[in-house]
N, C-alpha and C positions, 0 to 999 in steps of 0.2 A: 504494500500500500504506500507505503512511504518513498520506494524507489519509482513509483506510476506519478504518485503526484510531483516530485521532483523535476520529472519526464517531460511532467504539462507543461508546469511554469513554464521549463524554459524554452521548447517549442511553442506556446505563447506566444513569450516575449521575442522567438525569432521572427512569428508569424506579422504582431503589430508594427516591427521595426522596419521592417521596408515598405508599410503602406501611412504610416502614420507620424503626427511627431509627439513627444514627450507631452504628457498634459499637464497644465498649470493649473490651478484653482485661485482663485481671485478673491480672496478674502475681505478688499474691500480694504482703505484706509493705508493702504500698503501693505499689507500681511498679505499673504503668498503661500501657495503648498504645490512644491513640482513634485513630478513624478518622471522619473527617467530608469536607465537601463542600457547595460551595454553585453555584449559576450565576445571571445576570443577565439577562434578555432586554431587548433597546434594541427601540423602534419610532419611527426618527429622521425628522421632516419639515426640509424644508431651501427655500426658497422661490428663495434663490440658484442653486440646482441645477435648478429647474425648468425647463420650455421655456419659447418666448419670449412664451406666452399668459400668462404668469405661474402654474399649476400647482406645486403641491410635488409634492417629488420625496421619497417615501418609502424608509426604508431599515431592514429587519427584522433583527436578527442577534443572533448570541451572545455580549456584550460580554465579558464573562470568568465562564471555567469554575475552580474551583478542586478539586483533593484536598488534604486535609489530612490528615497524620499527625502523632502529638503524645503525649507521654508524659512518664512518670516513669522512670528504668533506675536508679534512686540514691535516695535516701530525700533527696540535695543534689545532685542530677542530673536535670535537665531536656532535653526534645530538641523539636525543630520538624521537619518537611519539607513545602514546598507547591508543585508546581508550578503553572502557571499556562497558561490556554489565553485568549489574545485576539482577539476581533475576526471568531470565527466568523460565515461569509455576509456580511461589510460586502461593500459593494458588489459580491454576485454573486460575491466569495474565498473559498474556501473553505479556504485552506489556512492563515489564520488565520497569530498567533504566540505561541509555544509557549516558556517558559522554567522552570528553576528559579527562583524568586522568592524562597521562604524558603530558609534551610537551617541551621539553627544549634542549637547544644548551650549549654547553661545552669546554672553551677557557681551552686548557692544556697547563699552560705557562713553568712548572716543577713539580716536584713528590712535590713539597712542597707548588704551589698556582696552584689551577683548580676552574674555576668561572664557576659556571652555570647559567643561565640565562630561566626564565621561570617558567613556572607550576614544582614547583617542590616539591619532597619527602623532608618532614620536619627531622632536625636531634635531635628530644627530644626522648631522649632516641636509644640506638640499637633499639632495636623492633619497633621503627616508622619508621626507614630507614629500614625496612625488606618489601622484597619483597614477594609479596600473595603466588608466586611459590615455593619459598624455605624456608616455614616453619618448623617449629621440631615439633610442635602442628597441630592441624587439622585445625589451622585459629589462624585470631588475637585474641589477649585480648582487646576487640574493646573499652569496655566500656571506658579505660585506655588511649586511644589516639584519642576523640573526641573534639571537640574544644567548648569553653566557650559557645557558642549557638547551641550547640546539633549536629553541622554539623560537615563532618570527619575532624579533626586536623593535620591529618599528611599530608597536603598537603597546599600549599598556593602561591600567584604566587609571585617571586620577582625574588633576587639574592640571591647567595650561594656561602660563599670562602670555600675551604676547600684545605687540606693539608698532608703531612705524614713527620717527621722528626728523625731524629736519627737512621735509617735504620728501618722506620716503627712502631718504638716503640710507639711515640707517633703520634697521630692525632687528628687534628680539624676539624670543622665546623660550620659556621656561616654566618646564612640565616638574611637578611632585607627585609620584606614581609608588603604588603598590609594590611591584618588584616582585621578587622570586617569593615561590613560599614560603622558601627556608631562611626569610632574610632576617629574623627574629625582629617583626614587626618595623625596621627601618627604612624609610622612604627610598626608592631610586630618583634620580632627581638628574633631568638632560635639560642641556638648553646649549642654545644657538646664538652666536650675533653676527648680523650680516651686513653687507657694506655692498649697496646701490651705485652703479657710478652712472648707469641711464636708465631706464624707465624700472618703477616697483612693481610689484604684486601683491595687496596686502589679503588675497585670499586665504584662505586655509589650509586648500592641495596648490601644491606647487606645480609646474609640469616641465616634464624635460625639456621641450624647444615651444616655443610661440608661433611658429609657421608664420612668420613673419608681419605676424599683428602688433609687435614690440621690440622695443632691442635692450636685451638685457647684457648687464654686463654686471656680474655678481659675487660676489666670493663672501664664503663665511667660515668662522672657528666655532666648534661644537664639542662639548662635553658630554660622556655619562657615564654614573656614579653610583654606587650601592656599597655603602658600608660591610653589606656582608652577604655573600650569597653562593648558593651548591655548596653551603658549610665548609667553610675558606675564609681568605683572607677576602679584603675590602676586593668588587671589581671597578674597573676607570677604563676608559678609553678618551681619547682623541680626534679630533675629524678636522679636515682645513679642504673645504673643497672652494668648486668656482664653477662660473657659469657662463659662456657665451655665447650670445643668441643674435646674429647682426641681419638683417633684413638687408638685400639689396636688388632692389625690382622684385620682379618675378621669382629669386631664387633667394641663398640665403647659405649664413658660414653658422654651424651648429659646434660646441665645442666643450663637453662638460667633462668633469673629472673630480676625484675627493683620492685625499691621501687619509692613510688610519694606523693610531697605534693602540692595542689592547693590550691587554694586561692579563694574566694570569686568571683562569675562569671561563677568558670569553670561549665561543662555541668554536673555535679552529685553535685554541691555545693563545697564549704570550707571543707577538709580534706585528710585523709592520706590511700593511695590505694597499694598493695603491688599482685603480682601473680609471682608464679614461674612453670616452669615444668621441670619434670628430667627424664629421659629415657637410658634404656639399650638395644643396639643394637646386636642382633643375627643373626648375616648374615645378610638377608633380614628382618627379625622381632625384633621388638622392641617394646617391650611393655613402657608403660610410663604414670605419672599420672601429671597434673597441679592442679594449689592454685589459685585462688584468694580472696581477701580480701578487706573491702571497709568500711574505717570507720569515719564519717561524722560528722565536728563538731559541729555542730549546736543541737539542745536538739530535737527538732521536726522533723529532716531527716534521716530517715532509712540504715540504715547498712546493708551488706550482705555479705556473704560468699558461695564459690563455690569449691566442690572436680570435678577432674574433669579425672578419669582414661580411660585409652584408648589404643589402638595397633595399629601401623603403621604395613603398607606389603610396602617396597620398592621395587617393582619389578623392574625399572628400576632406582633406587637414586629416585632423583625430578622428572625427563624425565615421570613418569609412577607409581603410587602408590596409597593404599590403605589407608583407613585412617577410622578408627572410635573410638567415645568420646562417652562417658556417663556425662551426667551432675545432679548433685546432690547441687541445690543453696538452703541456706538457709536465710530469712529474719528477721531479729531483730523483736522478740514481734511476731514471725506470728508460729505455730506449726504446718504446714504444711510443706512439701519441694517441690520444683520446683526440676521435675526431666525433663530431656530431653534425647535423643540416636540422633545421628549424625551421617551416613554414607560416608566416600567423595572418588570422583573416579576422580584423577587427571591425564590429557594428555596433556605432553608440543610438541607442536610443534618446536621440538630443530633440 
């Protein structure tokens, strides 16, 4: 029952999304209730997985489904709610997994204090406040934003101030969150300060590139902290990323990257993680290649490195687009390569 209803929603939401658009409700006075929705389709080769004639092993599925609901209820009152559906059909599964992802209310007191409240997106690093929808790459650099016991990082339930000053130039943010279980009740506490040097964003989700609606030029230093946690010593990490987004005509130079140091705890160990990717926009095509690097202090924990070239089709910006990566990782001491190909077919419900 539970695997049929799943089924509907989201051939549903495949069926409205190419004849219809997101519906808003009009509440009148300025209050607002949208209703949106996006899904991803993956068509993953994996060569490692193949038989022993060497053969890829293909794998079609429904990498995440989302509904979105989103409003105004306050003229200084904001709301979120999104669940999330992942990993429909990977491997012949169908029963996928299924959570609340967002969930959060939003006191706008001025352009310089907004508290959220709730399930919310962590601010380490730009790329952890990036939303799945408005990537520049085919997906996250996931490895890079997973929290000290393997579960995803960029998400945690508390509060969150955040802010814009100097007509946008600079901004903050600064979450007091829950944290691990075992953290013997002491807050995790992340926070971000960013430096504008041309157009802001004081939304909430960040996005990888602006398709050339803005020109951002950005960089920020980010923290996160937990006194105590996986019954250990204190964990911390580091973040110093940047962001380049330059419109020119038609096309467009796309350019992001975060460097990172953790600390003993985190989910890959004690050391220094760095990925970038940069891309040239042609009209609607842009080719474009990503880095990552992963270098572990420990004598005994393996390091690894990933090329990772690829082409974007924006057919419609975010709303509607094509996306495929080639991955080429390589592991410390191993003279093989993990290669992988990555297909994605994205439909926002806008």
């Amino acid at each position: 029952m539970r695997k049929s209803l799943l089924s509907l929603i989201v051939v549903a939401l495949m069926m409205v999304s190419f004849t219809a658009q997101a519906v808003k409700v009009d509440l009148g006075d300025g209050k607002f209730v949208n209703f949106k929705g996006y899904f991803q389709f993956h068509l993953k080769g994996d060569p490692a997985a193949g038989d022993a004639g060497g053969d890829w092993n293909t794998d079609w599925y429904l990498h995440r489904t989302r509904i979105m609901v989103g409003g105004k209820i306050h003229k200084n009152i904001n709301f979120f709610l999104a669940p999330i559906w992942v990993g429909l059909g990977q491997g012949g599964d169908y029963s996928g997994r299924e959570m609340l992802l967002d969930a959060w209310i939003e006191f706008e007191l001025c352009k310089a204090l907004k508290i959220d409240i709730g399930n919310l997106k962590l601010p380490f690093s730009w790329h952890m406040q990036q939303s799945g929808a408005t990537q520049h790459s085919l997906d996250f650099h996931g490895a890079f934003i997973k929290y000290g016991n393997g579960t995803m990082g960029h998400r945690d339930q508390g509060v969150m101030f955040r802010g814009m000053f100097a007509d946008g130039m600079l901004d903050y943010r600064l979450a007091v969150l829950d944290g691990a279980d075992d953290n013997g009740n002491s807050p995790r506490i992340v926070g971000r300060l960013g430096l504008n040097l041309a157009d802001s964003l004081p939304g909430f989700f960040l996005p990888g590139t602006m398709l050339g609606k803005k020109k951002i030029m950005s960089m920020g230093l980010s923290f996160d902290f937990e006194p105590y946690i996986n019954g250990g010593d204190p964990f911390y990490a580091f973040a110093l990323d940047a962001l380049i987004d330059i419109p020119l005509e038609k096309n467009g130079l796309v350019f992001q990257g975060s460097f990172y140091y953790y600390s003993d705890g985190a989910y890959m160990g004690k050391g220094i993680g760095f990925w970038a990717d940069a891309g040239y926009r042609i009209n609607k095509f842009e080719p474009l290649v990503g880095f990552e690097m992963w270098m572990p202090s420990a004598d005994d924990a393996q390091g690894w490195f990933n090329i990772l070239p690829g082409i974007n089709y924006w057919i419609m910006g975010h709303a509607a687009n094509i996306k495929f990566q080639f991955g080429i990782k390589k592991f410390d001491d191993v003279d093989d390569l993990d290669l992988m190909a990555l297909l994605q077919f994205q439909y926002i419900y806008n």
